[in-house]
C-alpha positions in Angstrom: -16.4 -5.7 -13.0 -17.1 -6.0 -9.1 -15.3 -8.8 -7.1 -16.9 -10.7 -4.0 -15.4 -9.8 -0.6 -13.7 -13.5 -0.5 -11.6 -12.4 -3.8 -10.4 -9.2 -2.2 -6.6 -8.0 -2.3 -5.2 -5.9 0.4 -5.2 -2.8 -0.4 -1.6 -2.1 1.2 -0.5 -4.6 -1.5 0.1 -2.0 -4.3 3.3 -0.3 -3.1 5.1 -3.7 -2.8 3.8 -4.4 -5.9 4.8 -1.1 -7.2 8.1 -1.4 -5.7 8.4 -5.3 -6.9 6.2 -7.7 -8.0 8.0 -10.5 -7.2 8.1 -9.0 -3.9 4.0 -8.4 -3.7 3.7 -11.9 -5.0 6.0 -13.6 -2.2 3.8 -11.8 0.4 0.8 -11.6 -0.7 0.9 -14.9 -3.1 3.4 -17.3 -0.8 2.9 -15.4 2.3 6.2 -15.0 3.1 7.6 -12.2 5.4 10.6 -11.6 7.2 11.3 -8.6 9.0 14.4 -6.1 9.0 15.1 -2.7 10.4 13.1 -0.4 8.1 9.8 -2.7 8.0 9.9 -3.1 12.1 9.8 1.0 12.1 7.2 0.9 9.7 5.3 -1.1 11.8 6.3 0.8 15.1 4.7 3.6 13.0 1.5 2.1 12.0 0.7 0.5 15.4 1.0 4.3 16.9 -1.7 6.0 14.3 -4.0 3.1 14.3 -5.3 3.8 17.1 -9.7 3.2 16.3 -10.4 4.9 19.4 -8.8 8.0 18.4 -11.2 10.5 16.4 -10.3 13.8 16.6 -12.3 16.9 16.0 -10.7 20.2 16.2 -12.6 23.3 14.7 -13.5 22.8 11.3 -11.7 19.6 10.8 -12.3 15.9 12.2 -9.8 12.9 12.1 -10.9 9.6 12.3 -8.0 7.0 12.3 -7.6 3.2 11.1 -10.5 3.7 8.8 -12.0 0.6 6.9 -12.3 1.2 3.5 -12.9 -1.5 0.3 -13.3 -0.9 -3.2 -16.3 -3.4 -5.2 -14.8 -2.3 -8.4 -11.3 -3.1 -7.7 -12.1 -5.6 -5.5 -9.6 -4.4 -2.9 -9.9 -3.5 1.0 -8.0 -1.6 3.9 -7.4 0.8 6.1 -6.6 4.5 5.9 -4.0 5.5 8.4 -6.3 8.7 8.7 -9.0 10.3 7.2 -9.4 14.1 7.5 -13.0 15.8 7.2 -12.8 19.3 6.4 -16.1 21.4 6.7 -17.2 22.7 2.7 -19.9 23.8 0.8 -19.2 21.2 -2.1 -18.2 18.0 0.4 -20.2 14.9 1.4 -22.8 14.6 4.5 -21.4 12.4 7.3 -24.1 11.1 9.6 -24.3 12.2 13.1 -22.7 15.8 11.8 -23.8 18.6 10.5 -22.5 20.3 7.6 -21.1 19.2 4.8 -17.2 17.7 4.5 -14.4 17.5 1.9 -12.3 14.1 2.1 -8.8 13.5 2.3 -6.8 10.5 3.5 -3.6 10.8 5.1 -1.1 7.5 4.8 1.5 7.5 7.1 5.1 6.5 6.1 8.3 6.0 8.6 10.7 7.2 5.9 11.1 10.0 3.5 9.7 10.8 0.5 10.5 8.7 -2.7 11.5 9.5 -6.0 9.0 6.2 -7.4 5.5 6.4 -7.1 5.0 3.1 -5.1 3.7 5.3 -1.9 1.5 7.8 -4.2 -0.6 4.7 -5.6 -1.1 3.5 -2.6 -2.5 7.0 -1.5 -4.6 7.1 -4.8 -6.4 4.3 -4.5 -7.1 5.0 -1.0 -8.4 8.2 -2.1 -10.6 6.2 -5.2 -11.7 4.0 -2.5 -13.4 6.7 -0.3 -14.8 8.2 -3.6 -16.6 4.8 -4.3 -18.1 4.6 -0.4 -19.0 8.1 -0.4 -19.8 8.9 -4.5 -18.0 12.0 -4.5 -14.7 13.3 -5.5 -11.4 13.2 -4.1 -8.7 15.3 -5.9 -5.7 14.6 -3.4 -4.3 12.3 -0.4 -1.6 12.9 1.5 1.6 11.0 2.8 3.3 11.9 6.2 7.2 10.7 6.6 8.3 10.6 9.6 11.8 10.7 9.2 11.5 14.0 7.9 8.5 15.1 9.6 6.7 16.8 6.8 3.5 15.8 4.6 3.5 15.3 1.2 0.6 16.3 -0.6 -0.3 14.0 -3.4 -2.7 15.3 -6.6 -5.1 12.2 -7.6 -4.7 12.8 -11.4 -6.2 10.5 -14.3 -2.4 9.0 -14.7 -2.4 7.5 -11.2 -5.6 6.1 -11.4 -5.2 4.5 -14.1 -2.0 2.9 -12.9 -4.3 1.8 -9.7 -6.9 -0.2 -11.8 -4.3 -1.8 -14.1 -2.2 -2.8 -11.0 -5.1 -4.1 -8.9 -6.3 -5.9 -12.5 -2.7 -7.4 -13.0 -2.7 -8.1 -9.2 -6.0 -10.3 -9.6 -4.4 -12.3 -12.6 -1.2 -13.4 -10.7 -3.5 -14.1 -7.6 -5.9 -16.0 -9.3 -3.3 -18.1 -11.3 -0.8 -18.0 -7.8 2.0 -17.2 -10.1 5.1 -15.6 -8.8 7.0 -13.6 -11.2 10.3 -14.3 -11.6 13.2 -12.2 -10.3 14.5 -8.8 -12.2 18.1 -7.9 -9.9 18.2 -4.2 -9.3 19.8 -2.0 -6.8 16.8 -2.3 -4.7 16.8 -5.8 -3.8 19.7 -4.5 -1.3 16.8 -2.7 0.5 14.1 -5.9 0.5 13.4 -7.3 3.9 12.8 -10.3 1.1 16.4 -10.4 -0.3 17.3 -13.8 1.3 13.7 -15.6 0.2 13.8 -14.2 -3.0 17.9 -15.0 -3.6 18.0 -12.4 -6.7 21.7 -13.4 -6.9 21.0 -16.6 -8.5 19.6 -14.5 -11.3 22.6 -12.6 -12.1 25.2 -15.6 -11.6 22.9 -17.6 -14.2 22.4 -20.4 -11.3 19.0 -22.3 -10.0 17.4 -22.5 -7.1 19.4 -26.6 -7.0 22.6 -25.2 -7.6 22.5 -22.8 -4.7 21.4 -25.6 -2.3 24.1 -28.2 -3.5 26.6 -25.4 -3.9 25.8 -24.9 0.3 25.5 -28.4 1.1 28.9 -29.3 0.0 30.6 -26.3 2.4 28.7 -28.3 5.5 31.5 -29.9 8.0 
């Protein structure tokens, strides 16, 4: 199916979702945010390679930063960090250049590399977002972590996309019903910037949302 730009997701939205959907749904649902140390470097990060007026041609390869891209399929949009153009015989034609270019987008990360594949999806469907706007093929993205300073070079196989279009299609039911799942307490809720909004200890002590608040009431002087 195709989707109208006014029912578009952000495209961003698939590694919280990957990493929580309870967490993409407080965002992205109840836009709810609250900021700790690792998403303020993140955006420290992002606000230094979005740069538009940035496009950088060196040899064979150009860079063109803080790319729009959108999907009509997935009905998704964003940006890509970067996109590299790289001069081949089997790429796409870019106006105003001469030759022919392979694609790959390059999503930039303030960490490390992860053992989940919440920052690979997100890289996938970047790269199946270019292959809609351009109708060509792109076999691989790449993720850049600059904690460690090294790229990450991330193969677009049939496995990830498919886990794109069935998040992005699970993504549009919750949106469209504005349903927030409910909380699953792991180890990672220590690392969510969310962990006070979402209160994933009620979960495990069995208590509700009421509890909590009479529970906090009765400790006021």
């Amino acid at each position: 199916m195709t989707y109208g730009e006014n029912e578009y997701l952000l495209l961003s939205g698939i590694q919280h979702f990957s990493f929580c959907r309870r967490q993409w749904a407080l965002i992205h649902i109840e836009n709810q945010w609250k900021e700790n140390a690792l998403t303020a470097e993140g955006k420290v990060v992002h606000e230094r390679v979005h740069d538009k007026t940035q496009t950088e041609s060196r040899g064979d390869e150009l860079t063109v930063r803080g790319m729009p891209i959108k999907s009509e399929s997935m009905g998704v949009s964003g940006e890509c960090d970067a996109v590299v153009f790289t001069r081949s015989d089997d790429g796409i034609v870019l106006h105003g250049r001469k030759g022919k270019w392979s694609v790959l987008p390059v999503e930039y990360k303030h960490g490390k590399t992860k053992i989940s594949d919440c920052d690979r999806l997100q890289a996938t469907a970047q790269a199946m977002c270019l292959e809609e706007m351009y109708c060509c093929r792109v076999d691989r993205a790449a993720l850049f972590y600059f904690e460690t300073r090294s790229r990450e070079y991330v193969a677009v196989t049939e496995e990830l996309r498919e886990t794109v279009k069935r998040s992005f299609s699970e993504m549009h039911a919750l949106f469209d019903r504005g349903y927030t799942p409910k909380v699953k307490p792991s180890d990672k809720c220590r690392r969510c910037s969310l962990c006070d909004l979402c209160l994933p200890s009620l979960m495990k002590k069995g208590e509700t949302a009421t509890d909590y608040i009479l529970e906090h009431l009765e400790d006021e002087p």
